[in-house]
C-alpha positions as CSV (number, residue, x, y, z in Angstrom):
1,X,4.2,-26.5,-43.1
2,X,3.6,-29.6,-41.2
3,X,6.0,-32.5,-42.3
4,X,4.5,-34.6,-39.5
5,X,7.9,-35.7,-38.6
6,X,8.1,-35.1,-34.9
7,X,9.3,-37.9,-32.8
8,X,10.0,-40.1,-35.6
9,X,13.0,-42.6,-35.6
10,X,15.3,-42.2,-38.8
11,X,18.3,-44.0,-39.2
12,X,20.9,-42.1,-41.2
13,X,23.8,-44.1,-43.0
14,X,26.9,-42.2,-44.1
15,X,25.9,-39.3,-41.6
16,X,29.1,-38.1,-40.9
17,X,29.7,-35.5,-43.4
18,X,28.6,-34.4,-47.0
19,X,24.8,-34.8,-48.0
20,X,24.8,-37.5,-45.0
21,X,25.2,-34.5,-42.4
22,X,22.7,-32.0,-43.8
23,X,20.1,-35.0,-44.0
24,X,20.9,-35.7,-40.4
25,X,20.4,-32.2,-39.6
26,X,17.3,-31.7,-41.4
27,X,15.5,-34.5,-39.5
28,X,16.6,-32.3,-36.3
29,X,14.9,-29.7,-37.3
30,X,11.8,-31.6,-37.8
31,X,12.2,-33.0,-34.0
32,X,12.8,-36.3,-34.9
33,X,14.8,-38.5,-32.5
34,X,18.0,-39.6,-34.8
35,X,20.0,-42.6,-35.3
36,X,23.5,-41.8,-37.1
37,X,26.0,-44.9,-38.3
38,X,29.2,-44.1,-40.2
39,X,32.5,-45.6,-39.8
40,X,34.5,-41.9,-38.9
41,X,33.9,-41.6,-35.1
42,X,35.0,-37.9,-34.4
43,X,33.0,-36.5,-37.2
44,X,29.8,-38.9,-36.5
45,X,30.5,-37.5,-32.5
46,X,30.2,-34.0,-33.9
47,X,27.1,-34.7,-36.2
48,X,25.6,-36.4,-33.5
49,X,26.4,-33.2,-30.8
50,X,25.1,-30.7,-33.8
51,X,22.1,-32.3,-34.1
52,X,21.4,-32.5,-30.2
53,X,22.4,-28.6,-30.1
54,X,19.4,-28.0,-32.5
55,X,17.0,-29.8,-29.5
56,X,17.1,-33.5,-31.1
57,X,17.6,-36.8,-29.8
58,X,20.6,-38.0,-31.5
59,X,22.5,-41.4,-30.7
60,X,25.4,-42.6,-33.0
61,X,27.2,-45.9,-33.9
62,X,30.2,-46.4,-35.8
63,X,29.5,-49.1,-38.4
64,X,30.6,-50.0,-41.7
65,X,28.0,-50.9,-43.8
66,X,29.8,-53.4,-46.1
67,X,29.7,-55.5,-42.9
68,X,26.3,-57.9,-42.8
69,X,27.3,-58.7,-39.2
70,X,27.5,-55.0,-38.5
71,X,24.6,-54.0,-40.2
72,X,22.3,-56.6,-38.0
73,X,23.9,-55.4,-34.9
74,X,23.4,-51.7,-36.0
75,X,19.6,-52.4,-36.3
76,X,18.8,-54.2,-33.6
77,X,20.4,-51.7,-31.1
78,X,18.9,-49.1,-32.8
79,X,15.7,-50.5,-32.5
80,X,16.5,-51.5,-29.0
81,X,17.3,-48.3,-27.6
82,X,15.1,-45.7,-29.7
83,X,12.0,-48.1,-29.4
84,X,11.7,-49.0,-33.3
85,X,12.6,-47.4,-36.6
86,X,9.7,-45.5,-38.5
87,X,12.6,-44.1,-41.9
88,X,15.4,-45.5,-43.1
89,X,17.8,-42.9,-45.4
90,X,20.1,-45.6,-47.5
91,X,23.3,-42.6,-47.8
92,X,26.3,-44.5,-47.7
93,X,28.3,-44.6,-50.9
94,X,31.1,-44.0,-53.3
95,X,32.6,-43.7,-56.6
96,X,35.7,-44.7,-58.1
97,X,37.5,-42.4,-61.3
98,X,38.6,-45.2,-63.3
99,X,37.9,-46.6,-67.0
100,X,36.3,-49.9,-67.1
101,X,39.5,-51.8,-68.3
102,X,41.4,-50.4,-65.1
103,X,38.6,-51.7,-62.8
104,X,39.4,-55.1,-61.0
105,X,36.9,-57.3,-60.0
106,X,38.6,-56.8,-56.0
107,X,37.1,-52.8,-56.9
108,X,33.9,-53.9,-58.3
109,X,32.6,-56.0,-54.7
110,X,33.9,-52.7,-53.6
111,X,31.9,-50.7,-55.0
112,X,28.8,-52.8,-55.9
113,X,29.2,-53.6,-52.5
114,X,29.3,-50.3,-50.6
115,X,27.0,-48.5,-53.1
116,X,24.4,-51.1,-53.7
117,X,24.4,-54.4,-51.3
118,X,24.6,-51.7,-47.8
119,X,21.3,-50.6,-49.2
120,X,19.8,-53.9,-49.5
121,X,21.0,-55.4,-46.2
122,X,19.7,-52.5,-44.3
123,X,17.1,-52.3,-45.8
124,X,15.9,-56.1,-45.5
125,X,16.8,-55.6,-42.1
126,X,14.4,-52.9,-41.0
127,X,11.5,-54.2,-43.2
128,X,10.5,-56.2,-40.2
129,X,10.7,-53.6,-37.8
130,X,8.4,-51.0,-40.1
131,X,5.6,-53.9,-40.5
132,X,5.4,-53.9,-37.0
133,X,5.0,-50.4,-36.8
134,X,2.8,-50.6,-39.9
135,X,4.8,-48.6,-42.1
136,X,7.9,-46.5,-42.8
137,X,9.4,-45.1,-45.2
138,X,13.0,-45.9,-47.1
139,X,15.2,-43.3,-49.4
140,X,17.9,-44.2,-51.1
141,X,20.5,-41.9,-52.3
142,X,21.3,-42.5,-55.4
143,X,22.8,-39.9,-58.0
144,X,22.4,-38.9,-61.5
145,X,24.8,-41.1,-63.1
146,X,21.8,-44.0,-61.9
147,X,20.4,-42.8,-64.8
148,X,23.0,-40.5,-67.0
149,X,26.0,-42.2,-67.0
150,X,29.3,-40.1,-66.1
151,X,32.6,-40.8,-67.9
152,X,34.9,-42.3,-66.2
153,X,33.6,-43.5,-63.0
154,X,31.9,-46.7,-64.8
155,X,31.4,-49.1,-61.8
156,X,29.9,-46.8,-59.5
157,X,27.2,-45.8,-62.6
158,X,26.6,-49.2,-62.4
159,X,25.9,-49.6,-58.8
160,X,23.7,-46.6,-58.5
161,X,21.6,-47.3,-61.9
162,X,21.0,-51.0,-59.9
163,X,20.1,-49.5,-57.0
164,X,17.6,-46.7,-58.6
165,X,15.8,-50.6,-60.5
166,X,16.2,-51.8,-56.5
167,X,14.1,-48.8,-55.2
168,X,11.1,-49.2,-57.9
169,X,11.1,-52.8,-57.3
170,X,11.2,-52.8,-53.6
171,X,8.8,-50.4,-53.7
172,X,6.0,-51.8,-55.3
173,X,6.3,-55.1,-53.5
174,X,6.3,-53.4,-49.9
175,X,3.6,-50.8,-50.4
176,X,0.3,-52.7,-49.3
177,X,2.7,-52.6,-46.1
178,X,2.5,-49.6,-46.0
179,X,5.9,-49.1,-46.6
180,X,7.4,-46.7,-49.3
181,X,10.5,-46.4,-50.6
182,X,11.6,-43.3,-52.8
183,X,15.2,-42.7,-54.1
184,X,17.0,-39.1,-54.1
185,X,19.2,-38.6,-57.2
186,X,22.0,-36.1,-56.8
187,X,24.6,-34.1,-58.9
188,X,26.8,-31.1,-58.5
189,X,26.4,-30.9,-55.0
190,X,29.2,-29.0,-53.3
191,X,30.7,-31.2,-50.7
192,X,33.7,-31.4,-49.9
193,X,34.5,-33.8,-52.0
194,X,33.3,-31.0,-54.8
195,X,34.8,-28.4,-52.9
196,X,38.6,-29.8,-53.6
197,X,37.7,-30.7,-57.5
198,X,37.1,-26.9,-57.4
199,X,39.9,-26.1,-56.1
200,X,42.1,-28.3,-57.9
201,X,40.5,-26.1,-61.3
202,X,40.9,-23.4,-59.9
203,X,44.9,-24.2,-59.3
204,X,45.4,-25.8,-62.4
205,X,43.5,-22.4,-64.2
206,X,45.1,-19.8,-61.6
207,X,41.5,-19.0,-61.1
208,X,40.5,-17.7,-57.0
209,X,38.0,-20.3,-55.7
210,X,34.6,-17.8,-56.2
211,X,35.4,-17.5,-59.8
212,X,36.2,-21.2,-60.1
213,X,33.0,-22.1,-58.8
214,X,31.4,-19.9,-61.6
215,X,33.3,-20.9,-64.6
216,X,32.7,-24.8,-63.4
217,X,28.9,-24.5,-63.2
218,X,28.9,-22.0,-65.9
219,X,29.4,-24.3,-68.3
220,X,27.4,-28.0,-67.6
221,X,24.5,-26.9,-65.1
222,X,21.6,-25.0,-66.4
223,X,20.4,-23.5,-63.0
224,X,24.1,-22.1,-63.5
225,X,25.1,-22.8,-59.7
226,X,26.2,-26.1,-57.7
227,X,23.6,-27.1,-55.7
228,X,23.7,-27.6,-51.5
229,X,23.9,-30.3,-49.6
230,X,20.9,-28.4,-47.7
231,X,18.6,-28.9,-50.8
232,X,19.6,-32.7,-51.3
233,X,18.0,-33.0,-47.7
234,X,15.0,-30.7,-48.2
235,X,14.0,-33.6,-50.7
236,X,14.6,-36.6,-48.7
237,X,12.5,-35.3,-45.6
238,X,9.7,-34.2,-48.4
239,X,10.1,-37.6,-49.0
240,X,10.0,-39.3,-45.6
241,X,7.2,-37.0,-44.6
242,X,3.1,-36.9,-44.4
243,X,2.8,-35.0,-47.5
244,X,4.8,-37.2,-49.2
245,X,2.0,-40.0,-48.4
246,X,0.9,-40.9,-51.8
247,X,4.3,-41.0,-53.7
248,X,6.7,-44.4,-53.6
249,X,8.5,-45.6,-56.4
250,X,10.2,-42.7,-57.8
251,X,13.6,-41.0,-57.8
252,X,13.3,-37.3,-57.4
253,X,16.8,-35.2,-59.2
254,X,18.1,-32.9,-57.8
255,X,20.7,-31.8,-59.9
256,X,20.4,-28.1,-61.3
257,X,18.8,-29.5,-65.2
258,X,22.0,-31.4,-65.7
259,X,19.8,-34.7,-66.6
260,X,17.5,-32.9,-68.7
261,X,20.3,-30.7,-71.0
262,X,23.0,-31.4,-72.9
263,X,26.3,-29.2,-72.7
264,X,28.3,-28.6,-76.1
265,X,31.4,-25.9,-75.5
């Protein structure tokens, strides 16, 4: 199928690893000519050389996104030296295990910050770029808990449920631009950051990683399986594409039935 991607710009935040990495290599496959930020620079460097290997354009700039002053000058060079920046995929983000009396205010900027204000800086700062183009597209990555709350990681539930409300409301006041903006809601992806949770079970249950796997998503995800980075990306280039025209303003789940079930041992 035609995605009508080819030769687009996309500007991928958090690209270095995790979901951020298969997004960024997804685009590449649709030949569109990348634009990778994080603030790791060997793994960014080897993002950006995996998605030249698979015939992409790929430039890359270590920035962290916290930083206004960094996310201007991320921007502007981007659209300096790729000519203009047509989508825009809001990844960067992170959670914090801790219960809300344990949660300073120092680790709420933190995480407000990281999770929710990188989205809106970035994206206020290539709004003007897409009108001039006369339209683009935004995704933000969000995750389930934007909508399901998870125990014990109460700020960054926070952060993402404001930034699913930022993404409808954003949305509907850019769309006679013809710009549309769509969030991606994950859970259960294995990561790495999954990948050593599973582990540590496995340890703690003297269980060999395969049958740890299992167990885990035996018992809270109906598709009975952890889901791929891969498939969190497979959404978010539906999104940014053609075929995707007539949809803005809506976060898509991609999280095996968890936000649709309720697990009772």
């Amino acid at each position: 199928m035609e995605l009508g991607l080819k030769g687009k710009v996309v500007l991928v935040t958090g690209a270095s690893r995790g979901i951020g990495r298969a997004i960024a290599l997804a685009f590449s496959g649709e030949g569109c000519r990348l634009a990778l930020a994080s603030r790791t620079e060997e793994a960014l460097a080897a993002v950006s050389k995996e998605a030249e290997a698979l015939g992409a354009e790929a430039r890359h700039w270590i920035t962290d996104v916290t930083d206004p002053n960094q996310v201007e000058s991320l921007v502007g060079n981007v659209s300096r030296v790729l000519g203009g920046i047509d989508v825009l995929v809001n990844n960067a983000g992170g959670s914090s295990r801790k219960a809300f009396e344990a949660v300073s205010d120092d680790e709420w900027e933190r995480i407000v910050n990281l999770n929710l204000f990188s989205a809106i800086r970035l994206s206020r700062a290539v709004l003007p770029h897409m009108k001039e183009r006369g339209g683009g597209q935004i995704i933000n990555i969000a995750a389930l808990s934007g909508r399901v709350p998870r125990l014990g990681q109460i700020a960054s539930n926070a952060a993402k449920a404001a930034l699913i409300n930022f993404t409808e409301s954003l949305a509907a006041e850019v769309a006679r631009h013809g710009i549309r903006v769509n969030a991606v809601c994950p859970a259960a992806i294995l990561t790495e950051r999954w990948q050593e949770k599973v582990a540590h079970y496995g340890k703690e249950h003297g269980l060999p990683f395969e049958q740890a796997v299992m167990e885990l998503a035996g018992k809270s995800i109906p598709l009975g399986r952890f889901g791929l980075p891969e498939e969190v990306a497979s959404a978010v280039v539906f999104l940014a594409s053609e075929r995707a025209g007539f949809i803005t303003g809506v976060s898509i789940f991609v999280d095996g039935g968890m936000g649709r079930s309720v697990s009772i041992p």
